[in-house]
N, CA, C and O atoms as a GROMACS GRO file, in nm:
protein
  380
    1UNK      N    1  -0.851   0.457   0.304
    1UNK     CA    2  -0.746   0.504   0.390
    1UNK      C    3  -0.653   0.388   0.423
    1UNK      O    4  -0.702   0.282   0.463
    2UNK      N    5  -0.533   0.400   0.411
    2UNK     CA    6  -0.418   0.294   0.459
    2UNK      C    7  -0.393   0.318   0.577
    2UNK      O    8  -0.372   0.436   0.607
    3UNK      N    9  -0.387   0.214   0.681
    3UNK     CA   10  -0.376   0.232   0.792
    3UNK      C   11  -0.239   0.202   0.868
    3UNK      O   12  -0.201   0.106   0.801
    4UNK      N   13  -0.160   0.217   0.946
    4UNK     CA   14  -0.025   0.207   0.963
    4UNK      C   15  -0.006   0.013   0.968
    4UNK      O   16  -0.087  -0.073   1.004
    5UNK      N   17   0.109   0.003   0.927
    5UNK     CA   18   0.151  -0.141   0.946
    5UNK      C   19   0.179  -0.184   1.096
    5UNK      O   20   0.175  -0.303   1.129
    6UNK      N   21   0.201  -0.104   1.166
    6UNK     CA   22   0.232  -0.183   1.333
    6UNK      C   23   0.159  -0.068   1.402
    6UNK      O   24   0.145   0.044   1.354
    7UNK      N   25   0.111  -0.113   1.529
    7UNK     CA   26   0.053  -0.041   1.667
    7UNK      C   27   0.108   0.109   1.667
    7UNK      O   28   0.220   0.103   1.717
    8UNK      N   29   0.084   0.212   1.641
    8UNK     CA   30   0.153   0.328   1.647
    8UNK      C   31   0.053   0.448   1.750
    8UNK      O   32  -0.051   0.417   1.808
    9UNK      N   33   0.114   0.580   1.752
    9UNK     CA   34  -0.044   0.688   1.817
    9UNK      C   35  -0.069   0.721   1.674
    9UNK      O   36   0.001   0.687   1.578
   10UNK      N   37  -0.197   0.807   1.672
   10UNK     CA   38  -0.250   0.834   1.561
   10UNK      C   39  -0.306   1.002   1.598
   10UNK      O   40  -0.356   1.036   1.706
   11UNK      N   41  -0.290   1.063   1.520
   11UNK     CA   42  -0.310   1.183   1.486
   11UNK      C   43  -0.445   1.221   1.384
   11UNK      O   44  -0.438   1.175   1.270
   12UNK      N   45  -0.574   1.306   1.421
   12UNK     CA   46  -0.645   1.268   1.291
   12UNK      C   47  -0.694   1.449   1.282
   12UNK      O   48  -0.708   1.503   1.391
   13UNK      N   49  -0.710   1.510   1.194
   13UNK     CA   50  -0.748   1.634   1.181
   13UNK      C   51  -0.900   1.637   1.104
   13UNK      O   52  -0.941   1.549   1.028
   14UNK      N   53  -0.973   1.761   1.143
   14UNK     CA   54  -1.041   1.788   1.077
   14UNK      C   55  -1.031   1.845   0.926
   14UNK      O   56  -0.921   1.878   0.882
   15UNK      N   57  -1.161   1.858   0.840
   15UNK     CA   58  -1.106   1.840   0.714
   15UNK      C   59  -1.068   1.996   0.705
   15UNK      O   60  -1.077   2.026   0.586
   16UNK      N   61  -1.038   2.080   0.763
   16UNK     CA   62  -0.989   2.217   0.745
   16UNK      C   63  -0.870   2.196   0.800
   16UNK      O   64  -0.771   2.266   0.784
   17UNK      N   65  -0.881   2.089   0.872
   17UNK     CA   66  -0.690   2.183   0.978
   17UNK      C   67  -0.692   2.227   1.105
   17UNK      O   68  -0.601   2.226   1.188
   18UNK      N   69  -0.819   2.271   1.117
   18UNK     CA   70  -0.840   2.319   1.277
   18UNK      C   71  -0.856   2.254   1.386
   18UNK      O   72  -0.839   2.324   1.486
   19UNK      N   73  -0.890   2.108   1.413
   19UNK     CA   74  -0.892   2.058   1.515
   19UNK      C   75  -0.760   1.966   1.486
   19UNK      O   76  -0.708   1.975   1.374
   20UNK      N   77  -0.717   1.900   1.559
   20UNK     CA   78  -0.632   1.756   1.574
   20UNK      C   79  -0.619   1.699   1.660
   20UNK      O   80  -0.557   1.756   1.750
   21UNK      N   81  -0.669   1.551   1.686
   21UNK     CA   82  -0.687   1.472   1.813
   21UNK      C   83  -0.615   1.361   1.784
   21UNK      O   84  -0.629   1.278   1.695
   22UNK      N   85  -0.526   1.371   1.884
   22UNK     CA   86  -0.424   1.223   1.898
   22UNK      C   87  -0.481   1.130   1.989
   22UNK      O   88  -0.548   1.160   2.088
   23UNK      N   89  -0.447   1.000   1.944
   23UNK     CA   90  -0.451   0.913   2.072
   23UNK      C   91  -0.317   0.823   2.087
   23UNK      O   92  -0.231   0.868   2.010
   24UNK      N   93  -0.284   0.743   2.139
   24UNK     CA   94  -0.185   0.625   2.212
   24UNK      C   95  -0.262   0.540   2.089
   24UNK      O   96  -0.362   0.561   2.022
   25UNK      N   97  -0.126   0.395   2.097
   25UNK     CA   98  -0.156   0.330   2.012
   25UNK      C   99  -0.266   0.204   2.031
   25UNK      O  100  -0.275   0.110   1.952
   26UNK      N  101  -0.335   0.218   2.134
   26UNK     CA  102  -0.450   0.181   2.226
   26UNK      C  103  -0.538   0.271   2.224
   26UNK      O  104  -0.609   0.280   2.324
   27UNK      N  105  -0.556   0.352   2.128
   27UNK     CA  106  -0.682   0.425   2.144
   27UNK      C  107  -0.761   0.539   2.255
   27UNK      O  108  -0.877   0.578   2.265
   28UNK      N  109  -0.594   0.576   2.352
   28UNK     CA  110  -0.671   0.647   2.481
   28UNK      C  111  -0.598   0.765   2.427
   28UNK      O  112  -0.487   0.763   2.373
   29UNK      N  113  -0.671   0.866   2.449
   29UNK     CA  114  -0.689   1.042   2.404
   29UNK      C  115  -0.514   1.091   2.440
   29UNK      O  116  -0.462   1.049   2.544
   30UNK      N  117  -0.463   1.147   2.378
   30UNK     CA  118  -0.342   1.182   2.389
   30UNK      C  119  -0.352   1.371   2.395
   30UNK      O  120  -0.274   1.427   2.473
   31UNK      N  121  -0.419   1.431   2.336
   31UNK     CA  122  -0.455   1.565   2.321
   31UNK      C  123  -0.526   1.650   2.210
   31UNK      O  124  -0.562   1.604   2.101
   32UNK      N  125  -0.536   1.736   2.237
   32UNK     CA  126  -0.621   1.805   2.125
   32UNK      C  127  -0.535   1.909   2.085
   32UNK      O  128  -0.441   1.928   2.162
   33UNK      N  129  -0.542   1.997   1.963
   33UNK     CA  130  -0.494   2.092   1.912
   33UNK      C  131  -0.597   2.176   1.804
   33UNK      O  132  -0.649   2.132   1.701
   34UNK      N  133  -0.610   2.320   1.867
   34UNK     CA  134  -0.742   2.376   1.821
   34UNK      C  135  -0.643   2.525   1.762
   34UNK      O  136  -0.561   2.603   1.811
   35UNK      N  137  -0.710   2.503   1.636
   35UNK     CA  138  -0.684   2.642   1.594
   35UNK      C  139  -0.752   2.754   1.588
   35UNK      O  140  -0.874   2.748   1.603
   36UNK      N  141  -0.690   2.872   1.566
   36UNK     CA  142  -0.818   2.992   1.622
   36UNK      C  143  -0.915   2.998   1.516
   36UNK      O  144  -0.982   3.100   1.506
   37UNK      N  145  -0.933   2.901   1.435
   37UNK     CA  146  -1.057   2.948   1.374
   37UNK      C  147  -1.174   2.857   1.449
   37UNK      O  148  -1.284   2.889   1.405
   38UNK      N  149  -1.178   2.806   1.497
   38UNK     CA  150  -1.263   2.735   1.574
   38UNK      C  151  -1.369   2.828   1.690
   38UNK      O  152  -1.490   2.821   1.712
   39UNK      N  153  -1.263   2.912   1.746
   39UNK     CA  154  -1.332   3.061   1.849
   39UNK      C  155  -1.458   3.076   1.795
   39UNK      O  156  -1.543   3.101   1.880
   40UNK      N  157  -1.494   3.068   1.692
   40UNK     CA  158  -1.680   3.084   1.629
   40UNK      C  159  -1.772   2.962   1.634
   40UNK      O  160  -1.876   2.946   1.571
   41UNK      N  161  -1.715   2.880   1.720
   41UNK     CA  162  -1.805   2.769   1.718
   41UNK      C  163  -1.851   2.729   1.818
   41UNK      O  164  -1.771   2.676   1.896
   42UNK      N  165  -1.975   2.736   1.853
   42UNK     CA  166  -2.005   2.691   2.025
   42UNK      C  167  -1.945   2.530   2.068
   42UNK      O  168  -1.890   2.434   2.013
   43UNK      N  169  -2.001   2.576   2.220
   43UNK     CA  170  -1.886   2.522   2.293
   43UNK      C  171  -1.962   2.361   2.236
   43UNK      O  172  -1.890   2.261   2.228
   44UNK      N  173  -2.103   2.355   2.204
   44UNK     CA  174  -2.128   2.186   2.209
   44UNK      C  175  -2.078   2.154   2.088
   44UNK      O  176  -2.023   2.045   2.079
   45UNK      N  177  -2.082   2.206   2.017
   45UNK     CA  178  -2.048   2.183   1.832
   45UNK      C  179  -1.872   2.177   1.842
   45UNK      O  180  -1.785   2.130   1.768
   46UNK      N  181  -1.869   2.233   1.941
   46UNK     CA  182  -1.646   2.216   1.932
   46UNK      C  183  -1.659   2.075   1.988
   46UNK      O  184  -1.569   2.002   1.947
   47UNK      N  185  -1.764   2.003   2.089
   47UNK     CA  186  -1.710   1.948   2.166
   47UNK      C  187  -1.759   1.816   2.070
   47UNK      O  188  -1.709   1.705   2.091
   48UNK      N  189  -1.839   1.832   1.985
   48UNK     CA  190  -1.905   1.731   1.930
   48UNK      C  191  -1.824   1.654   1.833
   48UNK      O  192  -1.823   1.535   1.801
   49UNK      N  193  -1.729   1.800   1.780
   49UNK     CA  194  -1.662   1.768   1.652
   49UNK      C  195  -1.494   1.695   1.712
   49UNK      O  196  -1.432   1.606   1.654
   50UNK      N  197  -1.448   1.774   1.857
   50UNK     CA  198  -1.327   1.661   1.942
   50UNK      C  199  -1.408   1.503   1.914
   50UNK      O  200  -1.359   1.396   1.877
   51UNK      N  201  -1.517   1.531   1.940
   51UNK     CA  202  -1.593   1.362   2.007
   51UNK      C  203  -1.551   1.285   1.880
   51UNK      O  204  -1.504   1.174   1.905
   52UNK      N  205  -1.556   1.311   1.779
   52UNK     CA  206  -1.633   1.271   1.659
   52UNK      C  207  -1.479   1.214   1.588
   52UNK      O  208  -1.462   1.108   1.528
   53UNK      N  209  -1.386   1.309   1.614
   53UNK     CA  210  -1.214   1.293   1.566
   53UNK      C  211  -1.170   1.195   1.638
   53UNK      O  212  -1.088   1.119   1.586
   54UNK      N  213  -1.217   1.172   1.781
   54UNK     CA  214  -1.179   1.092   1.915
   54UNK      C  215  -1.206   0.998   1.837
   54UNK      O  216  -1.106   0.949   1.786
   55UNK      N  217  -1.308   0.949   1.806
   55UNK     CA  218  -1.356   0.847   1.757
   55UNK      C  219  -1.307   0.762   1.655
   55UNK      O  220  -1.270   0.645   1.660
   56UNK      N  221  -1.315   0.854   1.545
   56UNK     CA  222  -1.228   0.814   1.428
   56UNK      C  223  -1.117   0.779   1.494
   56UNK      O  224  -1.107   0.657   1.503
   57UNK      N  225  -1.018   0.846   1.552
   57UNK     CA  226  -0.871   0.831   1.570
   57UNK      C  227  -0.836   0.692   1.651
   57UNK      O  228  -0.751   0.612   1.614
   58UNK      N  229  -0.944   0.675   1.805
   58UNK     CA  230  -0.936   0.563   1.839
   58UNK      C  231  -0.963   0.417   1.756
   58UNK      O  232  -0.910   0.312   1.792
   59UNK      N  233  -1.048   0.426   1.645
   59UNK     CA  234  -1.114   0.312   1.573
   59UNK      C  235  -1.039   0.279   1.486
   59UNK      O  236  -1.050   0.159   1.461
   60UNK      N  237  -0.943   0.346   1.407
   60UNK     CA  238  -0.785   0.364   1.363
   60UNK      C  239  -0.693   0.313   1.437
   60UNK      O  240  -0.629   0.243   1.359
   61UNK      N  241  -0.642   0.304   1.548
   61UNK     CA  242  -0.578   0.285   1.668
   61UNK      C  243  -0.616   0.138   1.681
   61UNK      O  244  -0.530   0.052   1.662
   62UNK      N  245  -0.754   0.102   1.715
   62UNK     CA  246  -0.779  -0.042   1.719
   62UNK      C  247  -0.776  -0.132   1.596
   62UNK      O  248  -0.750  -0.251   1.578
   63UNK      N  249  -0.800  -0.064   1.543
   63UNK     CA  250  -0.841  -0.123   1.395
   63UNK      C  251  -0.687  -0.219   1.318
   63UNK      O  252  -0.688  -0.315   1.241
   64UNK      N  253  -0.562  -0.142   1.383
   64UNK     CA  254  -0.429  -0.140   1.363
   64UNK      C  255  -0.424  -0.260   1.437
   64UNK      O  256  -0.380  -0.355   1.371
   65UNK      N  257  -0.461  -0.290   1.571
   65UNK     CA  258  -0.409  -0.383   1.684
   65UNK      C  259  -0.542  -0.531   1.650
   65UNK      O  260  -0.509  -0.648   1.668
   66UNK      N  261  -0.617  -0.510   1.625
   66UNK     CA  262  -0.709  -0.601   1.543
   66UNK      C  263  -0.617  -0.676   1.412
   66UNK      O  264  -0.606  -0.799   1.412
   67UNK      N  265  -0.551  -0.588   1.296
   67UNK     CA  266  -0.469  -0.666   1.184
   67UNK      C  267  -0.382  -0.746   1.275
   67UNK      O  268  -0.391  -0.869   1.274
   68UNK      N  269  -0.292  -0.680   1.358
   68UNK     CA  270  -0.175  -0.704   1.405
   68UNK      C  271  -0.270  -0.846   1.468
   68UNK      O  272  -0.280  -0.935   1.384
   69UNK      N  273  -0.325  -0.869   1.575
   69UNK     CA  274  -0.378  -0.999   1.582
   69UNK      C  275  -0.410  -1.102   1.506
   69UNK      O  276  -0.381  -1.221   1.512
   70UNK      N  277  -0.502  -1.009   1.401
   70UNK     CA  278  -0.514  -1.136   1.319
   70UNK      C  279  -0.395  -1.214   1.226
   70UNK      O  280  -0.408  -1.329   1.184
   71UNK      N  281  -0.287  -1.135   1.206
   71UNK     CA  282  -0.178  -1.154   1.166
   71UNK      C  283  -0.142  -1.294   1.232
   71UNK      O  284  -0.126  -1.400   1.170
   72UNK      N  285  -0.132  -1.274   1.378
   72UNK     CA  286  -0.033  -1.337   1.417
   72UNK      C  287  -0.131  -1.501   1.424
   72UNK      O  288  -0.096  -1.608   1.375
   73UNK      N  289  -0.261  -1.471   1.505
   73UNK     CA  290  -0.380  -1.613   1.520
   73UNK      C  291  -0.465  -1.617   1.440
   73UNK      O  292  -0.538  -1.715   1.458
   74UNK      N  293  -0.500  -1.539   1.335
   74UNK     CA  294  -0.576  -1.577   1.206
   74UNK      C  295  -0.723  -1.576   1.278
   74UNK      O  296  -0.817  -1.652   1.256
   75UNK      N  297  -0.712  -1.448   1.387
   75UNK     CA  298  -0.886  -1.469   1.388
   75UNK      C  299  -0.910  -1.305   1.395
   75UNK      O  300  -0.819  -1.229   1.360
   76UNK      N  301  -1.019  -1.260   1.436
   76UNK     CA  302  -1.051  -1.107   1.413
   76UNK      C  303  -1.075  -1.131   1.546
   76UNK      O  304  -1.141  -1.231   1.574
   77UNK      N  305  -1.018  -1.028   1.668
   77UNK     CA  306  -1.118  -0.959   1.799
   77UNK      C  307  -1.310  -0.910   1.751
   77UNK      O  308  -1.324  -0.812   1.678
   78UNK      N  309  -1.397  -0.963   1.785
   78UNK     CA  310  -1.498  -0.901   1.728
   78UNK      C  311  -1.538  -0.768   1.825
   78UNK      O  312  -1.633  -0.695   1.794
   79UNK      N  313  -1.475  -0.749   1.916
   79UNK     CA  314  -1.514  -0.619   1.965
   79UNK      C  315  -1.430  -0.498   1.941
   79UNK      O  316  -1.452  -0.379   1.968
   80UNK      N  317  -1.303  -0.573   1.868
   80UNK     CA  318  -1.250  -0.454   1.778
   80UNK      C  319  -1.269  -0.432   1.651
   80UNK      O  320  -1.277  -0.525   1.572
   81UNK      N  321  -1.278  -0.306   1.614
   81UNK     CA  322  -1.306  -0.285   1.466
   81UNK      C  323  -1.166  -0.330   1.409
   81UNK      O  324  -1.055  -0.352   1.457
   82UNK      N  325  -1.220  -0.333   1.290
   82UNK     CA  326  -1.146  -0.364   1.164
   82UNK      C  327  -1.145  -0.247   1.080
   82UNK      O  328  -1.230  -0.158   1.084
   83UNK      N  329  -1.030  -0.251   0.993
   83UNK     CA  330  -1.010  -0.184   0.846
   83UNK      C  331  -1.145  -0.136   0.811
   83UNK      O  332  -1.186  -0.020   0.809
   84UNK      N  333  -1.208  -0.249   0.781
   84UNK     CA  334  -1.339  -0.181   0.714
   84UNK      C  335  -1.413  -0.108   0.781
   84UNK      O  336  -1.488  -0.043   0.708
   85UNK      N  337  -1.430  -0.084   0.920
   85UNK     CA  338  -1.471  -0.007   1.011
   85UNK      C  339  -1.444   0.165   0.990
   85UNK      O  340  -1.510   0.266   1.012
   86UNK      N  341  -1.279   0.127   0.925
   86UNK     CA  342  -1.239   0.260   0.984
   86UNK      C  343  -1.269   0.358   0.825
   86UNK      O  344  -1.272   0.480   0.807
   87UNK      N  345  -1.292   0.214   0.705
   87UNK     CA  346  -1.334   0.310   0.615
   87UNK      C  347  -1.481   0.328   0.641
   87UNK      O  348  -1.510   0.433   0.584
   88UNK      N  349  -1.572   0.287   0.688
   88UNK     CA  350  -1.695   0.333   0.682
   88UNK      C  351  -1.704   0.473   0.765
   88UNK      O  352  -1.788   0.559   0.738
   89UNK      N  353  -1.607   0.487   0.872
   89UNK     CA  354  -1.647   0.598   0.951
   89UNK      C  355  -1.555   0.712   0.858
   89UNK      O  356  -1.536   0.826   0.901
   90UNK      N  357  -1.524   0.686   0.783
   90UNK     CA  358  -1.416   0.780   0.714
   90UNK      C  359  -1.476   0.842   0.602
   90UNK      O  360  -1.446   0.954   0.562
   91UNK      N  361  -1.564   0.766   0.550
   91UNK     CA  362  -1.689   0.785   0.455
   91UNK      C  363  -1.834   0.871   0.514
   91UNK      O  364  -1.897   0.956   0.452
   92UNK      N  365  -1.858   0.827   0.635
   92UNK     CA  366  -1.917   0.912   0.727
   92UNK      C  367  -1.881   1.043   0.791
   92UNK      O  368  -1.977   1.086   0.854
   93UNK      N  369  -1.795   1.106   0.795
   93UNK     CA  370  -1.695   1.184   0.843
   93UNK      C  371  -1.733   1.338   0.743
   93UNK      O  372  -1.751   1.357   0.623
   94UNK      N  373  -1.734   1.432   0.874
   94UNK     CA  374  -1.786   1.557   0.782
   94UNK      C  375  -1.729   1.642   0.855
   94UNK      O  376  -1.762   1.757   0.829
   95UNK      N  377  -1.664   1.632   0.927
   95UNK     CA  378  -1.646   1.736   1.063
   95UNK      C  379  -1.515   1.849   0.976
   95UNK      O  380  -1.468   1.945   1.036
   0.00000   0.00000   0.00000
């Protein structure tokens, strides 16, 4: 996955289309967008699969502001993920 060149919000969908969770370009929850095919899914499994997009989308979000640092001081934040972070969870990703 290519990740944006500067600090931006991020938008991430499930692999159907039906959910979409934004965040700020800091990683804090911006909203959700649920489509009606979702109505068949209990409420913990909807909430699991927001959690799960949240996640991705924020780790994307940091992952962006992590390059942008290292860009500028040539070191990595270690409590922010990195690129490679965001492909492992992207590889993990089933929702």
């Amino acid at each position: 996955m290519k990740l944006p060149d500067r600090p931006q919000p991020v938008e991430v969908a499930s692999n159907d289309g039906s959910i979409v969770v934004g965040v700020t370009d800091w990683g804090h929850p911006t909203g959700v967008q649920l489509e009606p095919e979702v109505k068949h899914l209990a409420g913990a499994d909807l909430a699991a699969r927001i959690l799960t997009l949240y996640e991705f989308a924020k780790t994307i979000a940091l992952a962006v502001r992590n390059v942008e640092h290292h860009r500028a001081t040539g070191n990595w934040l270690r409590s922010w993920p990195t690129p490679t972070n965001v492909d492992i969870l992207r590889a993990q990703l089933t929702v």
